[in-house]
C-alpha beads as a LAMMPS data file, in Angstrom:
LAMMPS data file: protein, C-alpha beads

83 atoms
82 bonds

1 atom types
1 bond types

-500.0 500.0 xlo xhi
-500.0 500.0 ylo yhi
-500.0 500.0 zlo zhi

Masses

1 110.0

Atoms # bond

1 1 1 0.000 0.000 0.000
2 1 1 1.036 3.319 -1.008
3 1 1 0.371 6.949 -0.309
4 1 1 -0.268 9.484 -2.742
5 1 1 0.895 12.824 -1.687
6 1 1 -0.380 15.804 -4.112
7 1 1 2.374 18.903 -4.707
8 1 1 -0.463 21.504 -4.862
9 1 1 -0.064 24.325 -1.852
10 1 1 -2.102 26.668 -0.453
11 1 1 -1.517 30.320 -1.275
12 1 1 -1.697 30.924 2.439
13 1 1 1.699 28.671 3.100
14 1 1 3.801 30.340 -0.144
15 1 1 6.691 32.903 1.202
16 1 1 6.774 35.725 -1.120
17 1 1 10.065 35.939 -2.911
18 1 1 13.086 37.907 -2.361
19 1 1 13.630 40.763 -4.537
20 1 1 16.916 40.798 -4.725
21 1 1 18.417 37.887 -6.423
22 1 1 21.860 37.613 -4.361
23 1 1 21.853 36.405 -0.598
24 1 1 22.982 38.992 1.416
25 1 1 23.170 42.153 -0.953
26 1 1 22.591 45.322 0.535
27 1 1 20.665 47.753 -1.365
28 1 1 20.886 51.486 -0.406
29 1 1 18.046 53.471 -0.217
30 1 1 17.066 56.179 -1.787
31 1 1 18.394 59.609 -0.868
32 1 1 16.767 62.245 0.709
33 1 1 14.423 64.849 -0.802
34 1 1 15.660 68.571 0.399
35 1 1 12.356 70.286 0.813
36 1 1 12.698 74.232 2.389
37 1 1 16.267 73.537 3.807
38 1 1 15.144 69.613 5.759
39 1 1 15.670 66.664 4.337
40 1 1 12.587 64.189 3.884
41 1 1 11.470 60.692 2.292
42 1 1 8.923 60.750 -0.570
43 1 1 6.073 58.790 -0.240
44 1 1 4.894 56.882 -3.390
45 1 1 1.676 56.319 -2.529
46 1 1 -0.688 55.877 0.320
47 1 1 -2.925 52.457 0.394
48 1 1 -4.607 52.573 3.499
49 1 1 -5.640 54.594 6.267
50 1 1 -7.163 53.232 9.663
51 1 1 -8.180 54.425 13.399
52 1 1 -5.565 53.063 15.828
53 1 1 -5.617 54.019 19.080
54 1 1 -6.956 57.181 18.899
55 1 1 -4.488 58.337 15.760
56 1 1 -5.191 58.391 12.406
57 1 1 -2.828 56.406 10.648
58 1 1 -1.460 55.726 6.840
59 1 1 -0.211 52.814 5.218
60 1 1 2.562 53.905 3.176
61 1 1 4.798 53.045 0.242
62 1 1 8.076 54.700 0.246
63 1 1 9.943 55.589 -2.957
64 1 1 12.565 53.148 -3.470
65 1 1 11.517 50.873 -1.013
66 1 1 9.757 47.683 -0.732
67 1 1 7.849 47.302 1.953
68 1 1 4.773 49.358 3.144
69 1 1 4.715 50.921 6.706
70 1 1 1.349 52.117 8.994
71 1 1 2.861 55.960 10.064
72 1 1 0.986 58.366 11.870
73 1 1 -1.136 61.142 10.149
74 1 1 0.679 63.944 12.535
75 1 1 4.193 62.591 11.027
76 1 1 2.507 62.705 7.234
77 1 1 3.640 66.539 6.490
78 1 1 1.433 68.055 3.383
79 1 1 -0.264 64.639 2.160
80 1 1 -0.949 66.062 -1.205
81 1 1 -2.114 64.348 -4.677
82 1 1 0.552 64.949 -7.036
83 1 1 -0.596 63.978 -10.956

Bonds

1 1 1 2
2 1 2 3
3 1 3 4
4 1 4 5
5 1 5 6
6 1 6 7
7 1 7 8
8 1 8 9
9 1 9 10
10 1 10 11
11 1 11 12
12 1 12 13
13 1 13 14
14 1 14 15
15 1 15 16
16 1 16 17
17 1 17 18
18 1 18 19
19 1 19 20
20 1 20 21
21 1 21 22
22 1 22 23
23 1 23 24
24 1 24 25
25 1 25 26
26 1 26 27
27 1 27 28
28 1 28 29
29 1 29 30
30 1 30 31
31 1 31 32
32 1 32 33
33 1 33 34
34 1 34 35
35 1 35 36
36 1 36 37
37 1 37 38
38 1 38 39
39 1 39 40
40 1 40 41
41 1 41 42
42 1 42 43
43 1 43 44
44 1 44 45
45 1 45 46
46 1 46 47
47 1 47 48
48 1 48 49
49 1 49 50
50 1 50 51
51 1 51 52
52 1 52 53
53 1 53 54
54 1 54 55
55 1 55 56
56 1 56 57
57 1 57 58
58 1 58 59
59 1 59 60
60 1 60 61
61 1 61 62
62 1 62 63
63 1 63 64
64 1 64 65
65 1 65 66
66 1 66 67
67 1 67 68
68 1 68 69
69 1 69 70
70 1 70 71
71 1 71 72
72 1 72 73
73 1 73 74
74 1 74 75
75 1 75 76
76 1 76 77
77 1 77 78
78 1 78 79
79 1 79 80
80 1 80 81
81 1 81 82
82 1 82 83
C-alpha cells in the first residue's frame, strides 16, 4: 500500500520571494528629498488609512523601497495628490 501525496499548496503557506536575487546584498536606499532647507522621504503612494488608538494612521509606500509601513497622520507633512 502506497500513499499518494499531491504537490499543490495553499496560497496561504507560499513565502513571497526575495527581490533581490543575491543572498545577502545590501541595497541602499534612496536619498533624501531637500524640501525648504530639511531633508525628507517621498512617499509613493498611500494604500490605506485606519483608526488606531486614537491616531489616524497611513499605510505607506516609500519611494525606493519595498515594503509598506502604517505611520501616523501627525508625522505625514502636506499629504498632497501629485498627478
Amino acid at each position: 500500500m502506497s500513499i499518494w501525496i499531491d504537490r499543490v499548496q495553499p496560497v496561504s503557506l507560499l513565502n513571497p520571494v526575495a527581490n533581490d536575487p543575491l543572498r545577502g546584498q545590501l541595497v541602499s536606499p534612496p536619498p533624501l528629498v531637500e524640501v525648504d532647507g530639511e531633508e525628507e522621504y517621498q512617499v509613493s503612494s498611500v494604500e490605506d488609512s485606519r483608526m488606531y488608538r486614537n491616531q489616524l494612521q497611513y499605510l505607506l509606500h516609500w519611494t525606493g523601497y519595498d515594503s509598506l509601513t502604517w505611520e501616523r497622520a501627525k508625522f505625514v507633512d502636506g499629504l498632497q495628490a501629485v498627478g
